[in-house]
mmCIF file of the C-alpha atoms, coordinates in Angstrom:
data_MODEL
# 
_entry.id   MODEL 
# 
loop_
_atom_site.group_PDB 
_atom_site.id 
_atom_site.type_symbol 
_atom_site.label_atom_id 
_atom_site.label_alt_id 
_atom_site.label_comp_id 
_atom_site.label_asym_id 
_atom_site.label_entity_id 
_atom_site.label_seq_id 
_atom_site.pdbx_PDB_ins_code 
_atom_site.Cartn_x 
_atom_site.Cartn_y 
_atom_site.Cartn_z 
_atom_site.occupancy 
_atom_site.B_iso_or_equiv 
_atom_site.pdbx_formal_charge 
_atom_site.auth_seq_id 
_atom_site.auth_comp_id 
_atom_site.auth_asym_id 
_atom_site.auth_atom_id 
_atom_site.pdbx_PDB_model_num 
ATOM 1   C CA . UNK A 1 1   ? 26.936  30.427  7.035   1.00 0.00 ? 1   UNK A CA 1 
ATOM 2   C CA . UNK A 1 2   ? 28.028  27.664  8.775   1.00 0.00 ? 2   UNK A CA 1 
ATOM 3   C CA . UNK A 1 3   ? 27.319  23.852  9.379   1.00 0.00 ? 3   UNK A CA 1 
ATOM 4   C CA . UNK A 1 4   ? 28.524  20.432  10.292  1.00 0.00 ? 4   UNK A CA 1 
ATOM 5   C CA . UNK A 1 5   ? 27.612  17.661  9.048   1.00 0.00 ? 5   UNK A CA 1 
ATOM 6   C CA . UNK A 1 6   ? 27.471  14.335  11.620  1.00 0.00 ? 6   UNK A CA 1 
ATOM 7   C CA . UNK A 1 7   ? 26.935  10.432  10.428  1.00 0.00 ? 7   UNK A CA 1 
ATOM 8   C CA . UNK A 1 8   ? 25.274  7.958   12.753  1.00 0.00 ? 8   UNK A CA 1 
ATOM 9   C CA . UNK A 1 9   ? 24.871  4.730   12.358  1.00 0.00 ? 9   UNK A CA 1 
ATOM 10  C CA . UNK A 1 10  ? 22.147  4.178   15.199  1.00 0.00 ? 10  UNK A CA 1 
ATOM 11  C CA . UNK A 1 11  ? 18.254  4.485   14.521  1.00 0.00 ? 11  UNK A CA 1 
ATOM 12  C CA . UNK A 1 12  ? 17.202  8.020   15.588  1.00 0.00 ? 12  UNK A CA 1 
ATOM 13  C CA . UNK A 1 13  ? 13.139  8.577   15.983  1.00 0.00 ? 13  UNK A CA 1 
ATOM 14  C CA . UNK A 1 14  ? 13.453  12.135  16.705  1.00 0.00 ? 14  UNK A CA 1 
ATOM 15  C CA . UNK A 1 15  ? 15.701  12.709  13.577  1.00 0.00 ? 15  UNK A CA 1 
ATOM 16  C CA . UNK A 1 16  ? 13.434  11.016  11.242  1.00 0.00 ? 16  UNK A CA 1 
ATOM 17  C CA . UNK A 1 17  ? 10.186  12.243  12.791  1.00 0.00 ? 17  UNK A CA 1 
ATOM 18  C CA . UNK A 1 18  ? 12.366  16.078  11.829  1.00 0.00 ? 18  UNK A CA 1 
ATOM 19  C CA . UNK A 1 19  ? 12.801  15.069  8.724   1.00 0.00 ? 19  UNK A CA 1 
ATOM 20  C CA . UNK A 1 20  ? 9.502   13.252  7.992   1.00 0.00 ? 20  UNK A CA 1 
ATOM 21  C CA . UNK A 1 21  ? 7.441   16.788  9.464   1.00 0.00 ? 21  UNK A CA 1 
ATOM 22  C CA . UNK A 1 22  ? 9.963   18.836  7.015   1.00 0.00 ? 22  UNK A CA 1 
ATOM 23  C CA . UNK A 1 23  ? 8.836   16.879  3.873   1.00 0.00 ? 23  UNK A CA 1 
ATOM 24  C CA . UNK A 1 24  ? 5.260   16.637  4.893   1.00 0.00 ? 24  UNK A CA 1 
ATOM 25  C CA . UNK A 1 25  ? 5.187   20.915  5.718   1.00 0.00 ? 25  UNK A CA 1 
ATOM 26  C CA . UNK A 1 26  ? 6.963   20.747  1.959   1.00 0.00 ? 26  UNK A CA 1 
ATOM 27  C CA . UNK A 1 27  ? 4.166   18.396  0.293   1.00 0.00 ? 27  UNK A CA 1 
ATOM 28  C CA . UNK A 1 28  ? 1.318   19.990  2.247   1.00 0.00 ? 28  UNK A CA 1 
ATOM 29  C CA . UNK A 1 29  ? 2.987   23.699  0.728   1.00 0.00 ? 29  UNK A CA 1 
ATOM 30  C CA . UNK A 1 30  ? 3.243   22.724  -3.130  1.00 0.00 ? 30  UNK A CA 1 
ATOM 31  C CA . UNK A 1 31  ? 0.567   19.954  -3.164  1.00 0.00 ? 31  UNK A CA 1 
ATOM 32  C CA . UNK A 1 32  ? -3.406  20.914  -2.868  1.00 0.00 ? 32  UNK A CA 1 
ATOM 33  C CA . UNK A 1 33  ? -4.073  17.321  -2.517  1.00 0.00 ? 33  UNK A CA 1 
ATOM 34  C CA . UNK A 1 34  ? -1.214  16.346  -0.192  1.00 0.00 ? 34  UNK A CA 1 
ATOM 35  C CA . UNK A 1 35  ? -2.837  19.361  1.826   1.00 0.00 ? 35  UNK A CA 1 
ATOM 36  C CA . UNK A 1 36  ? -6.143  18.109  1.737   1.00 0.00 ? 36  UNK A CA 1 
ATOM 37  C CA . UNK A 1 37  ? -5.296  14.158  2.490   1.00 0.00 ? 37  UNK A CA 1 
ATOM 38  C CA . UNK A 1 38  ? -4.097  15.256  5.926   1.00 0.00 ? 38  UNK A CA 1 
ATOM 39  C CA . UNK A 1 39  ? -7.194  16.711  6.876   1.00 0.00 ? 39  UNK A CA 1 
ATOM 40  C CA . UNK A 1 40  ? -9.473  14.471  8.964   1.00 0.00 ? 40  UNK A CA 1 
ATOM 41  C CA . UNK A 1 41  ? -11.422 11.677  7.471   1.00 0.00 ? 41  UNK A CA 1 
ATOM 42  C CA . UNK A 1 42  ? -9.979  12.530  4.241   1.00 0.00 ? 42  UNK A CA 1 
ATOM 43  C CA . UNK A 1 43  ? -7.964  9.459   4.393   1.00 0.00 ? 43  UNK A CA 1 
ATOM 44  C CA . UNK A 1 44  ? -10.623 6.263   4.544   1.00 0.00 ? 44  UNK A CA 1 
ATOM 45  C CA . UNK A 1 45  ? -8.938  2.994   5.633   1.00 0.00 ? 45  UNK A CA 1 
ATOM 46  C CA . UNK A 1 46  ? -10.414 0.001   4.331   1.00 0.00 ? 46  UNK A CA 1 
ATOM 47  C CA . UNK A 1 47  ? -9.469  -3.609  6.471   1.00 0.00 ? 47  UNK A CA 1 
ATOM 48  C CA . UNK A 1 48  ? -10.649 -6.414  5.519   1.00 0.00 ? 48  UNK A CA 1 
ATOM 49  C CA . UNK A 1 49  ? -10.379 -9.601  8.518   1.00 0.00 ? 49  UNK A CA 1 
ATOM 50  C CA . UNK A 1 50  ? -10.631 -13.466 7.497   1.00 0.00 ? 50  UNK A CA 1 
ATOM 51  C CA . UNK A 1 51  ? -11.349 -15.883 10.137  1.00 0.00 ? 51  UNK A CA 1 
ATOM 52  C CA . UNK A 1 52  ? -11.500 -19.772 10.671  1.00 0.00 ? 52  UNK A CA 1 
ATOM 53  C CA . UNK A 1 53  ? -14.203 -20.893 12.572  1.00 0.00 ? 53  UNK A CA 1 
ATOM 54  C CA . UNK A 1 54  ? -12.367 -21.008 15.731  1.00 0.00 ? 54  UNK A CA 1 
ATOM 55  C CA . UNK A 1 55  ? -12.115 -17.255 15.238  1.00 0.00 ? 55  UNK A CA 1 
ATOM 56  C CA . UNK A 1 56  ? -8.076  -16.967 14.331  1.00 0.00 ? 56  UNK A CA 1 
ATOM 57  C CA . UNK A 1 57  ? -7.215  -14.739 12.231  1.00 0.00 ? 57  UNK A CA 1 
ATOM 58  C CA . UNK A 1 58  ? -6.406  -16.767 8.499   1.00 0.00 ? 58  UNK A CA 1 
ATOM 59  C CA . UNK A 1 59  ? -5.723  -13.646 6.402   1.00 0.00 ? 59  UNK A CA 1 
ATOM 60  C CA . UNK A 1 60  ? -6.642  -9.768  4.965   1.00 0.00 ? 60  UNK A CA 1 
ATOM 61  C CA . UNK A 1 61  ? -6.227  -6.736  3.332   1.00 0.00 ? 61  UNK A CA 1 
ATOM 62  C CA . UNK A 1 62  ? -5.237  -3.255  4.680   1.00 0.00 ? 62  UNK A CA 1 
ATOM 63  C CA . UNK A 1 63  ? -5.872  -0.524  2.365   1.00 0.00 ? 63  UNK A CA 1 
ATOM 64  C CA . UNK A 1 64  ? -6.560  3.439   2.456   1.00 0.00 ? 64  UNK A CA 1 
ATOM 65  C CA . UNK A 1 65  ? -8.025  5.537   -0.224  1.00 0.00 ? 65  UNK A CA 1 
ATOM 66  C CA . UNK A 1 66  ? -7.305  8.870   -0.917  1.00 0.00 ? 66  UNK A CA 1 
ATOM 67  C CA . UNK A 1 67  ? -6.708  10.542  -4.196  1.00 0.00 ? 67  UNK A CA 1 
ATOM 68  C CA . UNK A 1 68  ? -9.624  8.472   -5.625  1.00 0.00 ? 68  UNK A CA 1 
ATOM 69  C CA . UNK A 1 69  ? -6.821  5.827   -5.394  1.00 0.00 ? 69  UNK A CA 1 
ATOM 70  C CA . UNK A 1 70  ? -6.921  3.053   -3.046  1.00 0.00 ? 70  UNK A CA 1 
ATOM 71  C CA . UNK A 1 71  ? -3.926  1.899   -2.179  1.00 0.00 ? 71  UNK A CA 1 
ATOM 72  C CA . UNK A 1 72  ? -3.598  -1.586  -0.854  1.00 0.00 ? 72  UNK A CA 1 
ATOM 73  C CA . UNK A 1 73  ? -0.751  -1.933  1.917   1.00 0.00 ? 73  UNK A CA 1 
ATOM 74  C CA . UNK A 1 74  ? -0.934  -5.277  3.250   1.00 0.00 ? 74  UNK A CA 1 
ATOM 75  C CA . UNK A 1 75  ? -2.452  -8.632  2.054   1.00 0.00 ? 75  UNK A CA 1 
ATOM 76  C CA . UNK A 1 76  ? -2.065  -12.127 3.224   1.00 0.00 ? 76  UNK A CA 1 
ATOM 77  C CA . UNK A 1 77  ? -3.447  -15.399 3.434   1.00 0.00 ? 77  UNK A CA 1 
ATOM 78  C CA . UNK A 1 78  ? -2.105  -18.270 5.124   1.00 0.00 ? 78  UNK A CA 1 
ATOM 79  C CA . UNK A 1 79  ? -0.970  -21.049 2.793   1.00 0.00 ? 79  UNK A CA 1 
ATOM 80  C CA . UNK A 1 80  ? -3.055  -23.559 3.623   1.00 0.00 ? 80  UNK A CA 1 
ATOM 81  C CA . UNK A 1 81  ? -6.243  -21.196 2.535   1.00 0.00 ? 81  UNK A CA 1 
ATOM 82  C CA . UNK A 1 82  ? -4.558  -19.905 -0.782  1.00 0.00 ? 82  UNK A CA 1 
ATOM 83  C CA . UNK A 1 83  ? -4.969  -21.385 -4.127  1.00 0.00 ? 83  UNK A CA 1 
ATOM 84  C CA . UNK A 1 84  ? -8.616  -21.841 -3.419  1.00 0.00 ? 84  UNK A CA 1 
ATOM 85  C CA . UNK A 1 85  ? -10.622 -18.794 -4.462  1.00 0.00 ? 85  UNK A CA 1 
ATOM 86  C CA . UNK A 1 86  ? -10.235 -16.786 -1.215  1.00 0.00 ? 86  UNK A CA 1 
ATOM 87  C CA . UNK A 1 87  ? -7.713  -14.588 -2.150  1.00 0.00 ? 87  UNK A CA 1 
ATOM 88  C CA . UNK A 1 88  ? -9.317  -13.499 -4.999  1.00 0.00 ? 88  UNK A CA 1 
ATOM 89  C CA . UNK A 1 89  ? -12.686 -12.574 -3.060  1.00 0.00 ? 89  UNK A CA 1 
ATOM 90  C CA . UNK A 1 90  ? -10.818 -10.831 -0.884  1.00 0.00 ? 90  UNK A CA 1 
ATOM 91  C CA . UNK A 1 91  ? -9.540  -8.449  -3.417  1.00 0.00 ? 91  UNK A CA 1 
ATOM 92  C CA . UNK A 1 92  ? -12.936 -7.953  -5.170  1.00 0.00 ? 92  UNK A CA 1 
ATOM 93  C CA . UNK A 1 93  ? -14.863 -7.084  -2.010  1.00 0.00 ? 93  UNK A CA 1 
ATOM 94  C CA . UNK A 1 94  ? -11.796 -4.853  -1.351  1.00 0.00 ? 94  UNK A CA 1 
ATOM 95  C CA . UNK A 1 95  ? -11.740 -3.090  -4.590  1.00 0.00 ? 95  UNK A CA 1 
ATOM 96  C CA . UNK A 1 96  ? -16.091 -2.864  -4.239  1.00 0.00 ? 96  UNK A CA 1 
ATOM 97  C CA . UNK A 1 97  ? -15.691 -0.823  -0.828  1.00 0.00 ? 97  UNK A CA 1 
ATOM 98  C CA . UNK A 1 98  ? -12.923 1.114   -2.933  1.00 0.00 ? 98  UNK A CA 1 
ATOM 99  C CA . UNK A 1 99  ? -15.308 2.187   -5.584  1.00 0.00 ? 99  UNK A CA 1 
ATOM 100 C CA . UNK A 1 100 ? -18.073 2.862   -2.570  1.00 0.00 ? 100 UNK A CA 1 
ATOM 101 C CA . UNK A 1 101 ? -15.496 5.200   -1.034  1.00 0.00 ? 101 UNK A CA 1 
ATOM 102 C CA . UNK A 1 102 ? -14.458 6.722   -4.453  1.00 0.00 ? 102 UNK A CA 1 
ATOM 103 C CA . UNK A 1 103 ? -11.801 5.127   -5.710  1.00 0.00 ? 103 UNK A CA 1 
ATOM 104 C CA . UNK A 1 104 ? -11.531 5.063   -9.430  1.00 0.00 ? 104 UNK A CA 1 
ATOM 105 C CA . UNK A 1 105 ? -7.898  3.123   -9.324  1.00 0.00 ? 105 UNK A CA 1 
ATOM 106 C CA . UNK A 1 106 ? -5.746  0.854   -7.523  1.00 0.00 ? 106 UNK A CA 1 
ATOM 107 C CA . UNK A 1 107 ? -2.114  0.669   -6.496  1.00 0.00 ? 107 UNK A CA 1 
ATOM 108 C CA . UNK A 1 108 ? 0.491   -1.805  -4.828  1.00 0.00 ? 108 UNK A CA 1 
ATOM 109 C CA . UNK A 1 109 ? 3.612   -2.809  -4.823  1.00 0.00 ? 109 UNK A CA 1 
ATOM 110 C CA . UNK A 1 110 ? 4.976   -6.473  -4.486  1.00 0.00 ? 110 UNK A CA 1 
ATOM 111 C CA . UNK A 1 111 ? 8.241   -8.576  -4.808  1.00 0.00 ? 111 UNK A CA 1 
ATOM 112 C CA . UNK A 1 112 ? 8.639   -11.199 -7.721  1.00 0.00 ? 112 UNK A CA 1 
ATOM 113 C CA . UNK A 1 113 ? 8.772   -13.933 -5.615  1.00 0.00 ? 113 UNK A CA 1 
ATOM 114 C CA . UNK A 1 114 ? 5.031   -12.657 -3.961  1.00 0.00 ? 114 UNK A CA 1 
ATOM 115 C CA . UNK A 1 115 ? 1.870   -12.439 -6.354  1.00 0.00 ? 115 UNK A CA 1 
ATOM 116 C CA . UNK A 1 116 ? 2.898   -10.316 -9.129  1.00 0.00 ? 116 UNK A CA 1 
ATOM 117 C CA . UNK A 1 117 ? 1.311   -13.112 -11.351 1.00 0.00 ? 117 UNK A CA 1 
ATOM 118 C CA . UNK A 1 118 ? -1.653  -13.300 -8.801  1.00 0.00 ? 118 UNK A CA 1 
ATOM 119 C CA . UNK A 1 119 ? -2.303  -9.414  -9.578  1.00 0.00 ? 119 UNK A CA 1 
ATOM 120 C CA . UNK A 1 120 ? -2.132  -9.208  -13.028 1.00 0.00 ? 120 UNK A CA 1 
ATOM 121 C CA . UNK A 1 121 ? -4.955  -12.205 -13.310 1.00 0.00 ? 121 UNK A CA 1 
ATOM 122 C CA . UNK A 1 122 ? -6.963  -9.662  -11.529 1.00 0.00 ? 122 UNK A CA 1 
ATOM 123 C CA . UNK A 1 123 ? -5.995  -6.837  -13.733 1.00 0.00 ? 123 UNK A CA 1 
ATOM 124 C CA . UNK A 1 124 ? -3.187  -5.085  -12.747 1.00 0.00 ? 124 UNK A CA 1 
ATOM 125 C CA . UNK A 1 125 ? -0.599  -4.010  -14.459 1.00 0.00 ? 125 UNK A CA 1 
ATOM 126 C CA . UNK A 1 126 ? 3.566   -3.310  -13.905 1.00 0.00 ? 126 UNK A CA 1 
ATOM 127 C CA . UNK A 1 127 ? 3.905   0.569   -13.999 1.00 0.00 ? 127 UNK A CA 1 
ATOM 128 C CA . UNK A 1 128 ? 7.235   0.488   -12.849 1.00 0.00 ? 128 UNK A CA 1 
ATOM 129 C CA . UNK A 1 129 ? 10.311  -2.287  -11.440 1.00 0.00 ? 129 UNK A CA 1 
ATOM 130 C CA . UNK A 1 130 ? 13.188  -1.834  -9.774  1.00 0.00 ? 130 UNK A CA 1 
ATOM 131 C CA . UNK A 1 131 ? 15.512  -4.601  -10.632 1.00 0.00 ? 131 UNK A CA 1 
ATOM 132 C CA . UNK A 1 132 ? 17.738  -6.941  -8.321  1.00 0.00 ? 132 UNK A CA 1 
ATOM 133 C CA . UNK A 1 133 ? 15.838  -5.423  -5.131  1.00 0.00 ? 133 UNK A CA 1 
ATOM 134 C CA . UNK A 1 134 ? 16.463  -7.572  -3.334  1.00 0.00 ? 134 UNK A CA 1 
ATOM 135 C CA . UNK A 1 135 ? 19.558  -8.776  -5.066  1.00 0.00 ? 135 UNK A CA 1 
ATOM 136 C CA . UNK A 1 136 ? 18.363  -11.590 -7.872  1.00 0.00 ? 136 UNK A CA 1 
ATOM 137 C CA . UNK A 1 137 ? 14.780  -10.479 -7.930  1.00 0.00 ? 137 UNK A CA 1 
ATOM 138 C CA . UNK A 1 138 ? 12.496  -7.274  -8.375  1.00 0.00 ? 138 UNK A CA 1 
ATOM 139 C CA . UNK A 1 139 ? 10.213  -4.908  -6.793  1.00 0.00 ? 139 UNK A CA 1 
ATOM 140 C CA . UNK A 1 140 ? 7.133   -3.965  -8.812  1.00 0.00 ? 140 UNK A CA 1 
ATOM 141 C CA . UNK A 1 141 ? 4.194   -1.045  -8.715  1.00 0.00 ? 141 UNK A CA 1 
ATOM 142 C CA . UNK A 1 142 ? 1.470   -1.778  -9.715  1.00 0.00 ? 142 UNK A CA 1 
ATOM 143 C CA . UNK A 1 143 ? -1.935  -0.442  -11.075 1.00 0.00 ? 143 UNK A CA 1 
ATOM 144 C CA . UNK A 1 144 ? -4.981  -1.258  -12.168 1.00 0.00 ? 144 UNK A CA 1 
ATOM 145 C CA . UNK A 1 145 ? -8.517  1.031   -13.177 1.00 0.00 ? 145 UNK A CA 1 
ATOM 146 C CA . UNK A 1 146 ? -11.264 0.258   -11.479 1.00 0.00 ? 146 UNK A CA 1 
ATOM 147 C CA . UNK A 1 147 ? -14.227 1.871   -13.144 1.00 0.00 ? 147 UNK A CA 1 
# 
């Protein structure tokens, strides 16, 4: 048996994609619920639009559950809206659509200099940190039960 082996140091889509459609035929092989998250509708996004009154776009959420996990991808408010109680609605009515959907838990990740402190006033907590990522701070998962 023989092979080569080539580095590149340019993006390749149709490598990745490859490699992506290996590990998902893997997952899909060994995992009954990997298997059963690809089937259709079995993964229910949940996003959640804030608007000014002029109709811009001031923040939101963009979640999926699956697993009866939801697991929030995306969440931002523009500064001059935070600190003021809308943030924190957001994430309630997120988690309440969650729990309509079936989600029994949450998960994230975040940076330390984004809203670790933020989450864990709502109840989640640090499962796991990977330190100086970037260099000089930390990335965190996080989790939290929600029934």
């Amino acid at each position: 048996m023989s092979y080569q082996i080539e580095l590149s140091y340019k993006k390749n889509d149709k490598f990745s994609d490859f490699l992506k459609n290996k590990i998902v035929d893997f997952n899909n092989t060994h995992s009954k619920h990997h298997a059963e998250s690809r089937k259709e509708g079995s993964v229910q996004p949940i996003i959640m639009m804030v608007s000014d009154d002029r109709h811009h776009w001031i923040g939101g959420i963009t979640a999926e559950v699956y697993w009866n996990w939801v697991k929030i991808h995306y969440f931002w408010i523009a500064e001059s809206y935070r600190a003021k109680g809308l943030g924190s609605q957001l994430l309630a009515k997120t988690e309440g659509a969650a729990i309509d959907l079936g989600a029994e838990k949450a998960l994230l990740t975040t940076y330390e200099f984004q809203a670790r402190t933020f989450y864990e006033e709502h109840g989640f907590q640090v499962v796991g940190e990977v330190k100086d990522y970037p260099p000089g701070s930390s990335y965190f998962t996080m989790v939290k039960e929600l029934i």
